[in-house]
C-alpha positions as CSV (number, residue, x, y, z in Angstrom):
1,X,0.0,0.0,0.0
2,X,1.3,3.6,-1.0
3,X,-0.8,5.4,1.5
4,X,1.3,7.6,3.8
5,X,0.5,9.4,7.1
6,X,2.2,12.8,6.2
7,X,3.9,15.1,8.8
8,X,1.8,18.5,9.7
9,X,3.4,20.8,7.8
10,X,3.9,23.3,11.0
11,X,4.5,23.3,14.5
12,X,1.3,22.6,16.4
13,X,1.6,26.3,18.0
14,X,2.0,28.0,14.2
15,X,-1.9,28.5,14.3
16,X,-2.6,30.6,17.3
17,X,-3.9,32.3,18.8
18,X,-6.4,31.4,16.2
19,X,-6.1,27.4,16.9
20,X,-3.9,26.5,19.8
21,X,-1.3,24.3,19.5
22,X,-3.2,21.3,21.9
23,X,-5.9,21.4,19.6
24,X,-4.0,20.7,17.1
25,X,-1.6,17.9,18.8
26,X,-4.9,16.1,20.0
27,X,-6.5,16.8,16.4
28,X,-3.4,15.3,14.2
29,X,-1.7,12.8,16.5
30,X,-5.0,11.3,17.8
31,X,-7.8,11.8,15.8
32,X,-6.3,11.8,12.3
33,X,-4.1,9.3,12.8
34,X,-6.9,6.8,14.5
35,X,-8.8,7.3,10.8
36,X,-5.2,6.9,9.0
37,X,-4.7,3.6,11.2
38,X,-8.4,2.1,11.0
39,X,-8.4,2.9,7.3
40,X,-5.1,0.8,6.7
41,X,-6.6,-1.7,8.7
42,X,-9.6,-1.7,6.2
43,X,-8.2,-2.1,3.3
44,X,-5.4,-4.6,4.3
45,X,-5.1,-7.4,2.1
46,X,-8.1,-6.8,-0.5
47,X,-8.3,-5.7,-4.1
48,X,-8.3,-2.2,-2.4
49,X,-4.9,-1.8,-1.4
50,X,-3.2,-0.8,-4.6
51,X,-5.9,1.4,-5.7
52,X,-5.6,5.3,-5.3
53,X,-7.5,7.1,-2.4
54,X,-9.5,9.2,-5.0
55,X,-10.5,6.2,-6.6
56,X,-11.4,4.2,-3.5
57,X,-13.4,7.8,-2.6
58,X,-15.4,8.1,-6.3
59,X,-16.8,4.6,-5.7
60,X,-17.5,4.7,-1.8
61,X,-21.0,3.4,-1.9
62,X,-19.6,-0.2,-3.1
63,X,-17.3,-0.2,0.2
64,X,-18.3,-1.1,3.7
65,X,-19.0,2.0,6.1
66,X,-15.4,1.5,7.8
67,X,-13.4,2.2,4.5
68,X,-16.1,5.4,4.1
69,X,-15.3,6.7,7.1
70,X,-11.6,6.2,7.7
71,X,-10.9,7.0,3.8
72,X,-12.9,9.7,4.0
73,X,-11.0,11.1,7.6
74,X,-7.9,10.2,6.4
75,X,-8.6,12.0,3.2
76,X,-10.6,15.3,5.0
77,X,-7.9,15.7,7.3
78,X,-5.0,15.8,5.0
79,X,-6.3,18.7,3.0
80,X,-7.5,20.4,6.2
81,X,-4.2,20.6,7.3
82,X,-2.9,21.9,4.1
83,X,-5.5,24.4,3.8
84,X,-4.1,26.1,6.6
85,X,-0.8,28.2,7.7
86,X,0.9,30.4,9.6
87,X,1.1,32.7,6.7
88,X,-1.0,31.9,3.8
89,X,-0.8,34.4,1.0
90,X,-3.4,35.9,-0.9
91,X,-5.6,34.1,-3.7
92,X,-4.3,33.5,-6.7
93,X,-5.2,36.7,-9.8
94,X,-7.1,33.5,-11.4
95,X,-9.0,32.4,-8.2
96,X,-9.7,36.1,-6.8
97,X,-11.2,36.1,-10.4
98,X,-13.4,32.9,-10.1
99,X,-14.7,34.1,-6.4
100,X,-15.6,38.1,-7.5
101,X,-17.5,36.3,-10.7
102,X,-19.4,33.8,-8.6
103,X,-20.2,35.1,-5.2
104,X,-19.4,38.8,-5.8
105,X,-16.7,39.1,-3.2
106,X,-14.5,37.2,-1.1
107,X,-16.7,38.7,2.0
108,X,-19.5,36.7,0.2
109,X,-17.6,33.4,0.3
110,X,-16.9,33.9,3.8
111,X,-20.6,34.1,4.5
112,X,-21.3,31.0,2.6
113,X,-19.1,29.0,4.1
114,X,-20.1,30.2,7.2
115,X,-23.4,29.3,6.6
116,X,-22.5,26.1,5.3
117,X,-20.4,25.2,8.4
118,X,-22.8,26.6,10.6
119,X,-25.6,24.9,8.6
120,X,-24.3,21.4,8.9
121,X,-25.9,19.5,11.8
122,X,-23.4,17.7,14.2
123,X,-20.5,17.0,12.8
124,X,-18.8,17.7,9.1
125,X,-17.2,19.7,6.1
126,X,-17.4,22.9,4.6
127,X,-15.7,23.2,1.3
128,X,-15.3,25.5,-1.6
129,X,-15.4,23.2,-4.5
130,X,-14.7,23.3,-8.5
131,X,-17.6,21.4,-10.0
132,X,-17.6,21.5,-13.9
133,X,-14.9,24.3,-14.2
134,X,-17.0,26.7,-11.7
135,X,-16.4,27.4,-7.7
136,X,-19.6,26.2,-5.8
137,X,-19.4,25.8,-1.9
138,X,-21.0,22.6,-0.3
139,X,-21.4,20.7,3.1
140,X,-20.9,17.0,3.6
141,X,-21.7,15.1,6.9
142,X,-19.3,13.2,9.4
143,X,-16.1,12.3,7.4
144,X,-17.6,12.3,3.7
145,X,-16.3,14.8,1.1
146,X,-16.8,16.1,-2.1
147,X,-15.1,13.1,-4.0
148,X,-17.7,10.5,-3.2
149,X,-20.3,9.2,-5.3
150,X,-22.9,9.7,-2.5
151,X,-22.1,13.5,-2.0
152,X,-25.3,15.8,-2.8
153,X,-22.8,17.6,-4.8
154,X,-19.3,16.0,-6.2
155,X,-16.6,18.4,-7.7
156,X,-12.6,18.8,-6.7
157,X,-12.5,20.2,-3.1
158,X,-10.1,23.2,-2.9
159,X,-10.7,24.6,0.5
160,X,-12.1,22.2,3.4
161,X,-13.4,23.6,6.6
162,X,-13.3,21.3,9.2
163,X,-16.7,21.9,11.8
164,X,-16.5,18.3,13.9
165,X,-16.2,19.7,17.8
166,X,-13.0,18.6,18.1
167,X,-11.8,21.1,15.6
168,X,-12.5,23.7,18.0
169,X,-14.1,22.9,21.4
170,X,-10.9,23.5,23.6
171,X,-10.7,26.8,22.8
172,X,-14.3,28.1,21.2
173,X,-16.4,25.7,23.4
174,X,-19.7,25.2,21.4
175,X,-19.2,28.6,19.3
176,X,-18.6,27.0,16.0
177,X,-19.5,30.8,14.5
178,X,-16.7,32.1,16.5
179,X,-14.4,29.4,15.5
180,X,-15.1,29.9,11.8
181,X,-14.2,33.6,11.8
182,X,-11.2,32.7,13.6
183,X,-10.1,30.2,11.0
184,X,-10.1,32.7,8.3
185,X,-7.0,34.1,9.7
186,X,-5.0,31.2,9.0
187,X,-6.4,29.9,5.3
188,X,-3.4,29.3,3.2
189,X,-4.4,30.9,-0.4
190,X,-1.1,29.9,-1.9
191,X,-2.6,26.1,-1.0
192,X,-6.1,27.0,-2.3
193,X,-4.9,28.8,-5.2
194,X,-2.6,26.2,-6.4
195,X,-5.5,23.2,-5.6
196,X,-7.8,25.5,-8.2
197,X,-5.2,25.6,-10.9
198,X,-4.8,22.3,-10.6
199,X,-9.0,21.8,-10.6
200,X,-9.3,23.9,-13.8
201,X,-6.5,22.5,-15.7
């Protein structure tokens, strides 16, 4: 199997004040690698093994609810992590195009992925998308994403927002609103900008 459990790509401190650094410790080393781990352990020694995670993700509904759920934290988790640093840049000219054209501003896609984060019951994903060349954001439940064949909408996730209580609880308590402003401060456009290139090759 060529699936790796990557390194954070900061210190667990690099985030605050905005996540604090045992949020983050308890978030990577324990809760990201228990879906790494219990995925591996899923898809040990079947026909699944050599196959990329974005293929195993496109055709989740033929797998059992372990492999969904582990694939899909393992997965989740990864571009969370990437989605955020210290320092993140601004959006790309082409992205800060796409958002202005579809939501009017990037104020406006803060408020729609706040909604969506708010909006999703218990625990989930926000996520700015690229579905058929365009930018649309979405919400997926629990550890499903964008990718899967039972998503309400599928398309190339760019930007994931990360609402499961853990995420934020040790430091926002049950203000997910809070939490999500926060979390703007620390979105790495150079990721998301690059991720969109990539989308709208």
């Amino acid at each position: 199997m060529s699936f790796e459990f990557a390194d954070l790509p900061y210190d667990y401190n690099a985030l605050e004040p905005y996540i604090d650094a045992r949020t983050m410790e308890i978030h990577y080393d324990r809760h990201h690698r228990t879906y790494y781990n219990n995925f591996m352990n899923a898809v040990k020694d079947t026909e699944h093994a050599d196959k990329s995670l974005d293929t195993i993700l496109a055709e989740i509904s033929s797998h059992s609810t372990a492999v969904r759920n582990n694939a899909g934290g393992f997965y989740n988790h990864n571009v969370y992590w990437n989605c955020m640093s210290a320092s993140g840049g601004s959006a790309s000219e082409a992205l800060s195009s796409a958002i202005n054209s579809t939501f009017g501003s990037n104020d406006e896609l803060k408020d729609k992925m706040k909604a969506a984060g708010i909006g999703q019951f218990g625990s989930g994903f926000a996520w700015l998308i690229v579905k058929d060349g365009n930018l649309e954001v979405t919400s997926t439940p629990n550890q499903d994403n964008p990718l899967m064949d039972v998503a309400d909408s599928q398309g190339h996730p760019i930007l994931a927002l990360d609402v499961w209580e853990h995420a934020y609880y040790l430091k926002y308590q049950n203000k997910r609103p809070d939490y999500i402003e926060a979390w703007w401060n620390v979105v790495n456009w150079d990721y998301v900008s690059r991720q969109y290139a990539n989308a709208t090759a």
